[in-house]
ChimeraX commands (.cxc) that place a marker at each C-alpha (Angstrom):
marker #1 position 137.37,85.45,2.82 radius 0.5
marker #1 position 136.47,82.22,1.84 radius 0.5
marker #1 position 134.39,79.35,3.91 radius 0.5
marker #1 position 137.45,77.84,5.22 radius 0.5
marker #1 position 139.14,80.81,6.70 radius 0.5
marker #1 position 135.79,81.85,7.91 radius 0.5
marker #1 position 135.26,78.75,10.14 radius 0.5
marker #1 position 138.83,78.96,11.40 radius 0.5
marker #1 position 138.24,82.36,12.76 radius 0.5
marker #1 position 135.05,81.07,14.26 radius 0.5
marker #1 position 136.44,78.31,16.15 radius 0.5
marker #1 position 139.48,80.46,16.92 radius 0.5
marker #1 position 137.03,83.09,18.69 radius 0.5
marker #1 position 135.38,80.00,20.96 radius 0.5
marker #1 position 139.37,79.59,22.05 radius 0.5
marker #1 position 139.14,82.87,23.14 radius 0.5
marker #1 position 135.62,82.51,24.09 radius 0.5
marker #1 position 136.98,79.53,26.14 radius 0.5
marker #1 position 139.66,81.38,28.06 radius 0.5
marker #1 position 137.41,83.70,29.95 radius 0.5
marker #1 position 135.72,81.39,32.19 radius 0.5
marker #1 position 138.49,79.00,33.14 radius 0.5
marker #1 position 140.88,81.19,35.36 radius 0.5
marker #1 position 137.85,82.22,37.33 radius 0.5
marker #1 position 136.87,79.21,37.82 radius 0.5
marker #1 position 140.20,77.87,38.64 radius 0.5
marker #1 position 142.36,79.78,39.94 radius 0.5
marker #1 position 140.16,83.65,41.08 radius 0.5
marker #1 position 137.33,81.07,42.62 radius 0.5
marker #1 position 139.23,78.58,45.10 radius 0.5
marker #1 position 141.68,81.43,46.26 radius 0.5
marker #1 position 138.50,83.74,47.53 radius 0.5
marker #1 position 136.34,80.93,49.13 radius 0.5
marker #1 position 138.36,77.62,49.96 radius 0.5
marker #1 position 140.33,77.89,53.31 radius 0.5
marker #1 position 142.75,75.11,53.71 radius 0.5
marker #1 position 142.05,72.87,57.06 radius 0.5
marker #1 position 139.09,75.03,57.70 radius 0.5
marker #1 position 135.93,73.39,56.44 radius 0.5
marker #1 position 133.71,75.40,59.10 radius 0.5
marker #1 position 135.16,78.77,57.12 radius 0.5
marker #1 position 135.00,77.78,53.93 radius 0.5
marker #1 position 131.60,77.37,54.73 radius 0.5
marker #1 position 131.34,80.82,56.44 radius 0.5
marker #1 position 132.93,81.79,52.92 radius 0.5
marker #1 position 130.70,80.39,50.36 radius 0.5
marker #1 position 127.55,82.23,52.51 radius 0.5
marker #1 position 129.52,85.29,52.63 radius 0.5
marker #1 position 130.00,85.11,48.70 radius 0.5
marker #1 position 127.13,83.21,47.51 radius 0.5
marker #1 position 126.43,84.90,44.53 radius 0.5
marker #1 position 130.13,84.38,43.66 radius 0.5
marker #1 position 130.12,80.60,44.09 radius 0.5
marker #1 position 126.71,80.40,42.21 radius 0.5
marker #1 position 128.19,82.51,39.33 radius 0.5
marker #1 position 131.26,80.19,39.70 radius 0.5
marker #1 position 129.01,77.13,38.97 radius 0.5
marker #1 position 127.58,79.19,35.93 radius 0.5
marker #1 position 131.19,79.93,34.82 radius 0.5
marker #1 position 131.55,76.63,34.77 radius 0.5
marker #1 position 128.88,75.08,33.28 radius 0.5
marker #1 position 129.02,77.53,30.46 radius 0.5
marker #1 position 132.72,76.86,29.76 radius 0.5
marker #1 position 131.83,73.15,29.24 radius 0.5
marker #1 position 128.70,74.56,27.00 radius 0.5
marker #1 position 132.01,76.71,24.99 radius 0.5
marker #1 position 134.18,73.57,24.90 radius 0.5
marker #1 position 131.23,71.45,22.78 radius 0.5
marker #1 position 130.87,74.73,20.75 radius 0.5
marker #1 position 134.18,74.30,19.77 radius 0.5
marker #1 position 134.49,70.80,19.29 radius 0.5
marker #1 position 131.83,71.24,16.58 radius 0.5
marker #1 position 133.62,73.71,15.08 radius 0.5
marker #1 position 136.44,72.16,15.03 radius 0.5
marker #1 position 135.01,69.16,13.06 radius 0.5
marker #1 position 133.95,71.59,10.77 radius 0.5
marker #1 position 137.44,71.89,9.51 radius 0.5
marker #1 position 139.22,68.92,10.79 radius 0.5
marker #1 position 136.29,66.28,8.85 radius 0.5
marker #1 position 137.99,67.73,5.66 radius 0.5
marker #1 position 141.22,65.97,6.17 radius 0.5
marker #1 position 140.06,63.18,8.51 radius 0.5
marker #1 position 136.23,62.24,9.39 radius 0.5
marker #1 position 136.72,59.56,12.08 radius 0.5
marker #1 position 139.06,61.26,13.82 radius 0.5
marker #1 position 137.20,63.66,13.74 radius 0.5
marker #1 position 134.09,62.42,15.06 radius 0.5
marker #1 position 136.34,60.91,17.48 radius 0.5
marker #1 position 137.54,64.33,19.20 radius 0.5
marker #1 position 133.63,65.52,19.18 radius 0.5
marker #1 position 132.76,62.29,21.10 radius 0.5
marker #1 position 135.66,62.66,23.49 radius 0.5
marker #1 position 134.68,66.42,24.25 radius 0.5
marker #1 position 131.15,65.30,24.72 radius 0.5
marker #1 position 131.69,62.93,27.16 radius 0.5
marker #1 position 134.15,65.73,29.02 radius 0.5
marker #1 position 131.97,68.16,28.48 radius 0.5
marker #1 position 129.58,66.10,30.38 radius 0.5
marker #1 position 131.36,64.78,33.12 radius 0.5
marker #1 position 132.53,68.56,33.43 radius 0.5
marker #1 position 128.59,69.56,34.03 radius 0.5
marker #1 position 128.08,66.43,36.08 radius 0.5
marker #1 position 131.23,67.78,38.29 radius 0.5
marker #1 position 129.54,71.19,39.16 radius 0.5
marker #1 position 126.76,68.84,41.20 radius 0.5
marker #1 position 128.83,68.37,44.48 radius 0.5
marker #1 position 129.40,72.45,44.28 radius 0.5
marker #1 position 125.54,72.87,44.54 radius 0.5
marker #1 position 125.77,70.05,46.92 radius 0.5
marker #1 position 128.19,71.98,49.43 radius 0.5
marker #1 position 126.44,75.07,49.00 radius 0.5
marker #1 position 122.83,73.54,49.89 radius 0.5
marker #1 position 124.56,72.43,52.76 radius 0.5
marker #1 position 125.86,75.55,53.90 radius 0.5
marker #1 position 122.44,77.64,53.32 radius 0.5
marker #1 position 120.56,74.82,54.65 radius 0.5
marker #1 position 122.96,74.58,58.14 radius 0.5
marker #1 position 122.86,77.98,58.18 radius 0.5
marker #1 position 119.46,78.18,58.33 radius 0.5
marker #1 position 119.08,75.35,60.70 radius 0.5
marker #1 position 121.10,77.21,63.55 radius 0.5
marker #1 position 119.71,81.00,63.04 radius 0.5
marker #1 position 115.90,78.54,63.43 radius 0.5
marker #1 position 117.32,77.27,66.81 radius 0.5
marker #1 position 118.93,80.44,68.12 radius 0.5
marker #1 position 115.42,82.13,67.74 radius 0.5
marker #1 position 113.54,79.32,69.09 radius 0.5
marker #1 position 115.73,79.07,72.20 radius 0.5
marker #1 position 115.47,82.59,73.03 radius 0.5
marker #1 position 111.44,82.16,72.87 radius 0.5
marker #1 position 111.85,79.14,75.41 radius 0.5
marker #1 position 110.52,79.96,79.23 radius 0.5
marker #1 position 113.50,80.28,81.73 radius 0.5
marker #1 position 113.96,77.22,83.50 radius 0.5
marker #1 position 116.45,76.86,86.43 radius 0.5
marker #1 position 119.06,75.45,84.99 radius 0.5
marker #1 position 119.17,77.98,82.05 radius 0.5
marker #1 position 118.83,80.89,84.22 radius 0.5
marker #1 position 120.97,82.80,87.11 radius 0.5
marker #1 position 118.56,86.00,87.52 radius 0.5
marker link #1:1,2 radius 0.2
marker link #1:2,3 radius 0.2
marker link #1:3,4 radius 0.2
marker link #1:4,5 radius 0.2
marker link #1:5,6 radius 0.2
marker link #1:6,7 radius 0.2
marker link #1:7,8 radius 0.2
marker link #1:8,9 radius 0.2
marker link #1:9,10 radius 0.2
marker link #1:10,11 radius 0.2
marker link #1:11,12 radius 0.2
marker link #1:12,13 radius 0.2
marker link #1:13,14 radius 0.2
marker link #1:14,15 radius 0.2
marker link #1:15,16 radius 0.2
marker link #1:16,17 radius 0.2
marker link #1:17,18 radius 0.2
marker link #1:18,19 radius 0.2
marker link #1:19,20 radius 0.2
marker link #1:20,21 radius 0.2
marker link #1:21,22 radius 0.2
marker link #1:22,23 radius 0.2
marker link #1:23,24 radius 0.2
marker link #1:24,25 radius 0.2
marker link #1:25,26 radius 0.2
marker link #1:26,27 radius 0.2
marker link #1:27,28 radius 0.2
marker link #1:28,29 radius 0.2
marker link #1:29,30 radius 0.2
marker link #1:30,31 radius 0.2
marker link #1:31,32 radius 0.2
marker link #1:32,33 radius 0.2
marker link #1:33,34 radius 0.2
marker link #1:34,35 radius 0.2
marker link #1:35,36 radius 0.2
marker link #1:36,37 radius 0.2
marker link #1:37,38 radius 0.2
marker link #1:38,39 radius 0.2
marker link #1:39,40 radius 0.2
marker link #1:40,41 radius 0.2
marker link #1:41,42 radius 0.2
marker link #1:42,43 radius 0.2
marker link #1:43,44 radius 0.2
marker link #1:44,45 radius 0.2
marker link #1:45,46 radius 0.2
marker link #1:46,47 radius 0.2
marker link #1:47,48 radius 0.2
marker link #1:48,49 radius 0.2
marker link #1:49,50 radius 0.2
marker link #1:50,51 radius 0.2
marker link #1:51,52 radius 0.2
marker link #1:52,53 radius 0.2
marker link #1:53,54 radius 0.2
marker link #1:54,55 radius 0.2
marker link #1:55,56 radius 0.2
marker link #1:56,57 radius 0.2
marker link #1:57,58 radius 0.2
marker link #1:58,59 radius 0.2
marker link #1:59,60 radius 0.2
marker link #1:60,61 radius 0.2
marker link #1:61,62 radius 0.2
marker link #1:62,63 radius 0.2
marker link #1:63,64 radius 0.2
marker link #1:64,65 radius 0.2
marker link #1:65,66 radius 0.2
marker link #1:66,67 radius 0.2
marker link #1:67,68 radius 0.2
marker link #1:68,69 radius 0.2
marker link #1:69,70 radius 0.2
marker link #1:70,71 radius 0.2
marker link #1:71,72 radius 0.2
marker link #1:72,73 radius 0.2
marker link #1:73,74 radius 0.2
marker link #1:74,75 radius 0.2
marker link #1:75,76 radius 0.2
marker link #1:76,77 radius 0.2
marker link #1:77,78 radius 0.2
marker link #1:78,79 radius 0.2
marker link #1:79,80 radius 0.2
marker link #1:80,81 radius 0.2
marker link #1:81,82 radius 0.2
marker link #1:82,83 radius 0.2
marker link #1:83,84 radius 0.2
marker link #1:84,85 radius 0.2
marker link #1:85,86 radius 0.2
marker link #1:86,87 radius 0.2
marker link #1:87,88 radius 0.2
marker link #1:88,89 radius 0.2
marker link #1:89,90 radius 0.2
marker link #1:90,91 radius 0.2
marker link #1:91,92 radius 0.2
marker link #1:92,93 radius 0.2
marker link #1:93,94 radius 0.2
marker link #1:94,95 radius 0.2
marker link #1:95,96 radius 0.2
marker link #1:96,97 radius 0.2
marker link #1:97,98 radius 0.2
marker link #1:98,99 radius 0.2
marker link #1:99,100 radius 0.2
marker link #1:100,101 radius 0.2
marker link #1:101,102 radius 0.2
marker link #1:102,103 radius 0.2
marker link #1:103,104 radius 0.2
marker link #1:104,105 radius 0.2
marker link #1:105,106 radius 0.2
marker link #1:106,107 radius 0.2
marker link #1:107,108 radius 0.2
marker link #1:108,109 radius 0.2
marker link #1:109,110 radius 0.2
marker link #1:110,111 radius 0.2
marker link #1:111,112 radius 0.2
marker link #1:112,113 radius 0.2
marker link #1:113,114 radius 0.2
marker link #1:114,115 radius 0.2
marker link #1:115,116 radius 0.2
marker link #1:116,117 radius 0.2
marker link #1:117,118 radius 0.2
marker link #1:118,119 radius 0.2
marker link #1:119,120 radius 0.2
marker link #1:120,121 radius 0.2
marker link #1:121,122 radius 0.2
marker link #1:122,123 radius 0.2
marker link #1:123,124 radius 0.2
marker link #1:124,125 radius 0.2
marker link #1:125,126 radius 0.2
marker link #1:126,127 radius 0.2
marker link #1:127,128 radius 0.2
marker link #1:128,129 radius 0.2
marker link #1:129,130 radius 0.2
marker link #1:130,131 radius 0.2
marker link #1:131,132 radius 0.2
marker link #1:132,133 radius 0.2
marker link #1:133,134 radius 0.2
marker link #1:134,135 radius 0.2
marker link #1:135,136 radius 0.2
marker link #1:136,137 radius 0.2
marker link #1:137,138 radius 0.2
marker link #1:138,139 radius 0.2
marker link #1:139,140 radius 0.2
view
């Protein structure tokens, strides 16, 4: 096997490599957590399944980490028969590769808001039943 075929069957491995973490963050992901016209239990969803949604944002960060992999591979072979163009798809997946990271931000954003709502009310709910009876709150 020569250096050629070698490289091919590297970047055709990061394909493959590539495929794993897309469905589940496509298609398995949304279909467990995301509740259409129910924001209140998606949220109850993404607590529920936490470590799902934070491997989710993993999944996702790592198949934007696969995608650059394989852009450089793929200049590898491709610079042989055209350098600029090259260079050209390698810029192109950086900057999706990037914006792809960038996109997992409102993701930790939602679930910092869950957790931190969450937290909020179970603080109340045990603050309220250390409050003194007043008359209003109480019949006996």
């Amino acid at each position: 096997m020569d250096a050629l075929d070698r490289q091919a069957r590297i970047a055709g491995w990061l394909y493959l490599l590539l495929v794993i973490p897309g469905p589940f963050v496509l298609i398995y992901l949304p279909s467990k957590l995301i509740v259409r016209a129910a924001a209140a239990a998606t949220a109850a969803n993404l607590l529920a399944h936490e470590k799902l949604f934070r491997f989710g944002m993993v999944a996702d960060v790592a198949g934007s980490i696969f995608f650059l992999v394989l852009a450089f591979a793929l200049y590898g072979l491709l610079s042989r028969v055209d350098r600029t163009q090259a260079a050209f798809m390698v810029a192109l997946v950086m900057v999706s590769s990037a914006i792809a990271c960038v996109n997992v931000l409102p993701n930790a954003a939602a679930l910092a808001l869950a957790t931190a709502a969450n937290r909020s009310l179970s603080s109340t709910r045990r603050s309220a039943r250390r409050l003194p009876c007043s008359s209003f709150a109480c019949t006996a």
